[in-house]
N, C-alpha and C positions, 0 to 999 in steps of 0.2 A: 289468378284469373278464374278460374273453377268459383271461386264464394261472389266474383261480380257477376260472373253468369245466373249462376243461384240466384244472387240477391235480383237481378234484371228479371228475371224466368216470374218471381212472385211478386214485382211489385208488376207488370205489366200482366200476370194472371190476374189479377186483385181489380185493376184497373179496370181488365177489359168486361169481367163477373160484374162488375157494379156498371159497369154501363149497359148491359144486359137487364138488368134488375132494373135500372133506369126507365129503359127501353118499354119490359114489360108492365112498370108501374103504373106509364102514362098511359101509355095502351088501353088498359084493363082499366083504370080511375075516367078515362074516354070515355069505353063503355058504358060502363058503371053509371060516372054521371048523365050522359047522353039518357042511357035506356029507364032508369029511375028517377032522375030529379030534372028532366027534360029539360038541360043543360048542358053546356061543354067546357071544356076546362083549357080555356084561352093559351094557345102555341102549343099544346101538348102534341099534335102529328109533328109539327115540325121538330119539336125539342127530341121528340123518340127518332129522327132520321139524323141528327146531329149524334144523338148517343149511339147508334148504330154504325155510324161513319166510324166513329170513335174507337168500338170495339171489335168494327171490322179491319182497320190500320192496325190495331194492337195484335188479334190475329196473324195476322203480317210476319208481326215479331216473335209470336208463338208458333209460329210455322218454323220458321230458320231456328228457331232453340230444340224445334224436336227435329229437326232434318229431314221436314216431311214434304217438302213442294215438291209438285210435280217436276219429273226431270224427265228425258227422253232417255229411259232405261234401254232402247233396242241398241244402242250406242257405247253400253257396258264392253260387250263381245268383241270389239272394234280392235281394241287393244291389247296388248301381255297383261295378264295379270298382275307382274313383278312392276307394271306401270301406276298401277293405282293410286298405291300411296302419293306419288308425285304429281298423278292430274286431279286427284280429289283437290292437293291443294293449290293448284295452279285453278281450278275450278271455283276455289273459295276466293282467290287473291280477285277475278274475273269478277265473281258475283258481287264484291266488297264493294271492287269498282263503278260498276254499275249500278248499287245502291248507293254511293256517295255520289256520282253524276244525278241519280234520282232526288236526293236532298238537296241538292245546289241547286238543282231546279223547284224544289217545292221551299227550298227558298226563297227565291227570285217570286216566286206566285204567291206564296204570304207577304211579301216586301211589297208589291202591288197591292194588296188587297188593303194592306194596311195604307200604304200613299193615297187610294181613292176612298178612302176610308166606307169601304164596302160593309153593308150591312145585312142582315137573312130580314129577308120580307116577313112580315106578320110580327115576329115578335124584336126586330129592331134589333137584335146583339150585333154585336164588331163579328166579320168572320174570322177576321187573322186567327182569333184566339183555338176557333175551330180547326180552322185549317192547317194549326199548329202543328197537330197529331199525326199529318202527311211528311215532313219535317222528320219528327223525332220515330218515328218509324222507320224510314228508310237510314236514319244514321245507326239506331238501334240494329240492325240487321245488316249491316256494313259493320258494325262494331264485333257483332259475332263472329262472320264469316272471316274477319283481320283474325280475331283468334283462333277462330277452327284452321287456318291456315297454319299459326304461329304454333298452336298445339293439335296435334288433330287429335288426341288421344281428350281433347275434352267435348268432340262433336259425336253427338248420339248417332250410333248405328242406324242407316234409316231404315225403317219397316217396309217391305218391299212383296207384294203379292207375286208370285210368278203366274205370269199369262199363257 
């Protein structure tokens, strides 16, 4: 489980870094063209808020691989210490749940999109294809939190500032 987490961690760091690049490509080739060859370079806002979409769901899943979302930490003290281990992972089985309820439904709204064969104005793509990325995010992250459960000894310590 430890090498799919791995291997998950860098193809969705890979992914989310190139959509970033993406991002800033169009942007800057905007500009570029815009301010020196008094020109624009057809769908590039729109295509940099698609890439952005993109690499902010992947985010998503680089947040639950580092154990970093916000949680309501005043809620730590609540409890025995000796309880931890057992509501970390009743916390994780919780959160799994909840991101598979989240995917069923970003199902259900690709499965739509794709029926009324929804398209992004100006530059015509299908969105299903876009909105894919809502989908395999929340399974992504449902898939960890089943293992952080299953193993907790493979979920990163979270990094926690004291307030």
């Amino acid at each position: 489980m430890a090498a799919l987490l791995k291997w998950l961690l860098r193809l969705e760091s890979l992914a989310a870094a190139l959509a970033y690049v993406i991002v800033a490509g169009l942007l800057l080739g905007e500009i570029v063209a815009r301010e020196v060859f008094a020109s624009t370079i057809w769908g590039s806002q729109k295509m940099a808020v698609f890439a952005a979409i993109y690499a902010g769901f992947l985010g998503l899943c680089l947040a639950t691989a580092a154990n970093s979302h916000l949680r309501p930490q005043f809620a730590d003290k609540w409890w025995p210490e000796r309880w931890s281990p057992a509501l970390g992972r009743i916390g994780d089985l919780i959160s799994a749940a909840i991101f598979i309820g989240l995917g069923w439904i970003g199902i259900e709204f690709v499965s739509q999109t794709i029926q009324y064969g929804d398209e992004a104005a100006v530059i015509r793509w299908k969105l299903w294809w876009i909105q894919s990325v809502i989908v395999y995010a929340f399974f992504s992250s449902a898939l960890r939190h089943l293992i952080f459960a299953a193993r907790p000894d493979l979920k990163p310590a979270p990094d926690l500032a004291e307030v």
